[in-house]
N, C-alpha and C positions, 0 to 999 in steps of 0.2 A: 692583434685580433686573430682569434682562428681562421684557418681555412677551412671551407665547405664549401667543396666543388661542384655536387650535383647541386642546386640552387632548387629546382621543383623537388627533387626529394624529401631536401629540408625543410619546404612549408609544409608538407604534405606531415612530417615523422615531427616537429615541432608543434603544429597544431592537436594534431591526435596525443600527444604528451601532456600539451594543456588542458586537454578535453578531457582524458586521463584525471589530472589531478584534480579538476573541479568537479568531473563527478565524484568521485574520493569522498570532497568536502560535503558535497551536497548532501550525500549519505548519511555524513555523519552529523549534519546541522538537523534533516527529516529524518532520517530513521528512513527501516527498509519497508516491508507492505507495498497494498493497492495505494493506502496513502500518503509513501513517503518516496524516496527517491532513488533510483538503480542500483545496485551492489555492483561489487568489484568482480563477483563470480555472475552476474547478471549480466555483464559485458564481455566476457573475458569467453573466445572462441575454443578454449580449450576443456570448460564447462560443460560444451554441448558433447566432447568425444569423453568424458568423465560419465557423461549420464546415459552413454548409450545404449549399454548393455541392460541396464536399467530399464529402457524405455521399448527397448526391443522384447525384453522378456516378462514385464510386470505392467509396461504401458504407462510408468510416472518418472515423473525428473527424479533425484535423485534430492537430499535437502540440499537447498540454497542457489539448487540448480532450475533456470526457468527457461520457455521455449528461447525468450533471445539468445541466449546462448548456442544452441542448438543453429540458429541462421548466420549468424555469424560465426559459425567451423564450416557450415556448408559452403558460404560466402568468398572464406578464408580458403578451403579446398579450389574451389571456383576458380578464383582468383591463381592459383599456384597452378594448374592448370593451363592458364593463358601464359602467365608472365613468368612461373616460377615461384621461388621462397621471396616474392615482392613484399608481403605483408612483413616477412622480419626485416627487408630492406628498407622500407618506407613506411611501415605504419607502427610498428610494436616501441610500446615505451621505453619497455624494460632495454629493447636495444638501444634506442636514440639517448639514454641515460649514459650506459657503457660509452656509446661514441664519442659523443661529446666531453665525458671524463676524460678518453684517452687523449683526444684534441690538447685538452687542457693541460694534461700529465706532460704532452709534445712538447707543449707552448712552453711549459717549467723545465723544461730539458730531463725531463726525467726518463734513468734509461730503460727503453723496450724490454723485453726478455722475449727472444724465439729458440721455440723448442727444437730441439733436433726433429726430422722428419719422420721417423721412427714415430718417438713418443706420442710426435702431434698426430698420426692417423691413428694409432691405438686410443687416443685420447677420444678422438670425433666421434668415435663407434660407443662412447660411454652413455653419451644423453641416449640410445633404443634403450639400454639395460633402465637408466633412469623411467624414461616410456612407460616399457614395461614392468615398471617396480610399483610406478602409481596408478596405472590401469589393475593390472593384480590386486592389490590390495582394495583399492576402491571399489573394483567389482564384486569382489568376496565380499566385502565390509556395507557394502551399498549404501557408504557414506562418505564426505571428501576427510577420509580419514587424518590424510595427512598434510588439512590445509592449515594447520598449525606451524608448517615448514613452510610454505609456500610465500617465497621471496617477493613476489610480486603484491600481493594479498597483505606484506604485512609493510611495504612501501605505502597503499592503500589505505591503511587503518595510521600513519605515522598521526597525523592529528588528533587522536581519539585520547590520548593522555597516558595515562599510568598506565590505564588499562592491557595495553598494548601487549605490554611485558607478560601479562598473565596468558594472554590467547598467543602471540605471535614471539616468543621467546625466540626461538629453532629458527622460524622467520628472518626475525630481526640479525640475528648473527649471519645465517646463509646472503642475507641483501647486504650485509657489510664486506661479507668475502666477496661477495659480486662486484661490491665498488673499489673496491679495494685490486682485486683483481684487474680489471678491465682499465687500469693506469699502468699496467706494465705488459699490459695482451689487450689488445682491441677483441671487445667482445669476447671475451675466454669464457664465458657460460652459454653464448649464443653457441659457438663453436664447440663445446665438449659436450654442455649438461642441458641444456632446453629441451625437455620433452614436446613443445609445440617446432621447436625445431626440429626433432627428428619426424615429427610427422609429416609435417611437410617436405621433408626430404624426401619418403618414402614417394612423394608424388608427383617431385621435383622432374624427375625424368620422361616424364610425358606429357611438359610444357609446350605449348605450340612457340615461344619464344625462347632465344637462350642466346647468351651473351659472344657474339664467336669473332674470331681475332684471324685479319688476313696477313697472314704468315712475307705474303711478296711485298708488305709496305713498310711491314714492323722494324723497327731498327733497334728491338731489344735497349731501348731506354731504361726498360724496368718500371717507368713511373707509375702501370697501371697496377702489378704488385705490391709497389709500395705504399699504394694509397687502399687498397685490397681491405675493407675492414676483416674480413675472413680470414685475412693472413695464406690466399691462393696465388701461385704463380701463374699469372695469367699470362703473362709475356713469352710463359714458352708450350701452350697449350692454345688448340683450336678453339675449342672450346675451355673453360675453367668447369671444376667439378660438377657433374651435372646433379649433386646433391648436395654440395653445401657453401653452392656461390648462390647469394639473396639478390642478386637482379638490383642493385642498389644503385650501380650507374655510376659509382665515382670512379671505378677504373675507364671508362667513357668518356665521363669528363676532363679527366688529368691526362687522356690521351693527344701528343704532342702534333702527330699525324692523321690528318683526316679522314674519316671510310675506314681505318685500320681497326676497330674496335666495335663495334653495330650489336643490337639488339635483332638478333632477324628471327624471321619463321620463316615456312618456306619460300614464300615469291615478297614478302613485307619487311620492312624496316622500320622498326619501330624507333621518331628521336625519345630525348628526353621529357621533353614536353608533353608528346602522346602520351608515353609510357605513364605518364601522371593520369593524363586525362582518360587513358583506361582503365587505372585504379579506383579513380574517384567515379568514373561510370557502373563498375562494379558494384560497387560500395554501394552507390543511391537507386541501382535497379534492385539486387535483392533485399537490400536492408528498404528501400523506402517501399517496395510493392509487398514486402511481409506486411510494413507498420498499416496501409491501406486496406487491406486485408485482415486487418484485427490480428495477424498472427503474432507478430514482433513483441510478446507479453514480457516484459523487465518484471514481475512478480509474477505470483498466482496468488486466487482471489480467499481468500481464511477460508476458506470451505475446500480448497483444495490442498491448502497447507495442512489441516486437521486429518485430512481421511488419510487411512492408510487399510490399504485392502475394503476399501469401499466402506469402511466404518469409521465415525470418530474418534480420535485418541489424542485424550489431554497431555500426553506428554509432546503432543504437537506444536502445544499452545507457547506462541513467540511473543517476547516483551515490546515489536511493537504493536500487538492485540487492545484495543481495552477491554475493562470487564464488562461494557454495554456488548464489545464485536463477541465476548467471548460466552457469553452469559444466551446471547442468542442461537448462536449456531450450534449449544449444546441442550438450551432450549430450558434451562434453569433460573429459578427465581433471585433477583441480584443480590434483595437482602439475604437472603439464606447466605448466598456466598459470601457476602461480607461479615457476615454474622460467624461462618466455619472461618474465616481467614484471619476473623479478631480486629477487625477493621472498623471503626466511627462510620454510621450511617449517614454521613453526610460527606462519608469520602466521594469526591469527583471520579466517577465511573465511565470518562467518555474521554480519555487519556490515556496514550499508551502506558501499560503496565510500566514498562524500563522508568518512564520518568516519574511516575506514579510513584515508586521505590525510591528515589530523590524527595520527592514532594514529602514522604509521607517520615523520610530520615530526617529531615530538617526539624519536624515535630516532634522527634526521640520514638517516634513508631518503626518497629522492625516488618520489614513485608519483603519478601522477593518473590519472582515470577511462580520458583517451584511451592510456594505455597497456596498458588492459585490452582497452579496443575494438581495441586495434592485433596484440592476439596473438589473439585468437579471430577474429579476420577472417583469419592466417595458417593454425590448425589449423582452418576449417572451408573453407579454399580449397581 
């Protein structure tokens, strides 16, 4: 059986992975919209610093990007704030995936690989350059240009079938070198290439908490470095890096001597237990007082997915729409549309388009979404 030392950690980074995976699914059984079910970029805290620039200069998310996003980086900042990079430590999938791989790679005796010390901080400074390669482009592009690579996103879409291959090719390969990786380096993408990892670094150092080690008790065991998912020697530092140790708490727990190893701020001691339960207090003040508040929007409503510069634009128009949502909010007569699209007037118009294009191929009828874009871009010219 593996070991897991921090025990609240791991319900805490286990549950948010299943929660992870079944909104995934839920997605893809609804479809996205007001009336279907969360996206991966509708949760995912990293969405909201993607849209900012966005949102700061044009005043709109960015596609696929919605307010939740946006409270959940604030949340995520918040959070790193009090505790540190807690959220890679305890909440992020894509890390508890790595973890538990390595565990497992342990448990098969399979051998580690550490880098010389050199390499390995040269490496750590790679994920800003990543940062800034996806902020860059996405800004100029003022689209998630490159969420066609985005390894998390295409873990996310793994049940959606063939398809996957077509959107998430780049994806699919970067989350294999991830898994693949992270069996002979714990976390080797949290540690070199996570652009939410380096943001949170950048904020790392003006946590009110941070993990610090009393030198007069320490008997240089080593066991808190070696359990270190970071791969940081914590054994011989007061502190361990104040930018890419995640507050994770297994060096804590694996620590043999008492009081030797503490979570402090200045007059406070935070155990592991707390440390949880200030995570999970975070987590349900801003996320649950956004959602009470109406603000915590997982979509936006067809009327805001359409406009762009305050007008409508059918190349807006998304396959979970029907032609009744679509047919409305451009304010056109259905039959004509059906009639431009070449479509039977008894076709069912109050179905998302995407499945509509199934329904209507099973019949030997040819339809896709861009030929709905292509006639309501004619009667609204």
């Amino acid at each position: 059986m593996m070991k897991l030392n921090n025990k609240w950690k791991w319900i805490i980074s286990i549950f948010f992975l299943g929660f992870s995976i079944f909104a995934g699914k839920m997605h893809q059984i609804k479809g996205g919209g007001p009336a279907g079910s969360p996206s991966t970029d509708a949760l995912c805290p990293f969405g909201g610093l993607e849209t900012l620039y966005s949102l700061l200069t044009k005043n709109t998310y960015i596609e696929k990007i919605t307010p939740s996003s946006l409270i959940l980086l604030l949340a995520t900042i918040l959070l790193t704030l009090v505790l540190g990079r807690a959220f890679c430590g305890y909440i992020c999938p894509l890390g508890t995936i790595q973890s538990l791989l390595n565990k497992l790679a342990k448990k098969l005796h399979i051998k580690q690989i550490k880098l010389n010390s050199k390499l390995d901080q040269a490496l750590r400074y790679a994920k800003y350059v990543v940062l800034f390669a996806i902020l860059f482009t996405t800004y100029k592009a003022g689209s998630l240009i490159l969420r066609a690579y985005d390894p998390w996103a295409a873990f996310m879409h793994l049940g959606s079938g063939s398809e996957i291959f077509e959107e998430f090719l780049i994806g699919i390969i970067v989350l294999i070198l991830i898994l693949v990786s992270s069996m002979f380096i714990e976390r080797a993408f949290c540690r070199y290439f996570c652009p939410l990892g380096a943001t949170l670094a950048i904020f790392t150092p003006f946590s009110v908490f941070k993990v610090k080690r009393k030198s007069s008790s320490c008997v240089s065991c080593k066991s808190c470095s070696k359990n270190c998912p970071m791969g940081l020697d914590v054994h011989s530092k007061t502190t361990p890096s104040k930018t890419e140790c995640i507050s994770c708490g297994e060096c804590i727990s694996s620590c043999h001597i008492e009081n030797t190893l503490e979570l402090n701020g200045k007059n406070l001691t935070l155990s592991l237990a707390k440390t949880a339960g200030v995570i999970i207090l975070i987590a349900a003040l801003v996320i649950g007082s956004s959602a009470i508040t109406g603000n915590f929007k997982t979509s936006l409503t067809n009327s805001e997915v359409l406009k762009e510069n305050n007008s409508l634009n059918a190349n807006n128009i998304k396959g979970y729409m029907t032609i009744d949502d679509i047919c409305k909010e451009f304010n056109v007569d259905k039959t004509t549309v059906l009639q431009k699209v070449k479509l039977p007037l008894d076709t069912p118009t109050n179905i998302p388009a995407k499945d509509l294009k199934t329904i209507l191929a099973d019949k030997g009828i040819d339809f896709d979404v861009d030929s709905i874009r292509t006639a309501v871009k004619e009667l609204t010219q």
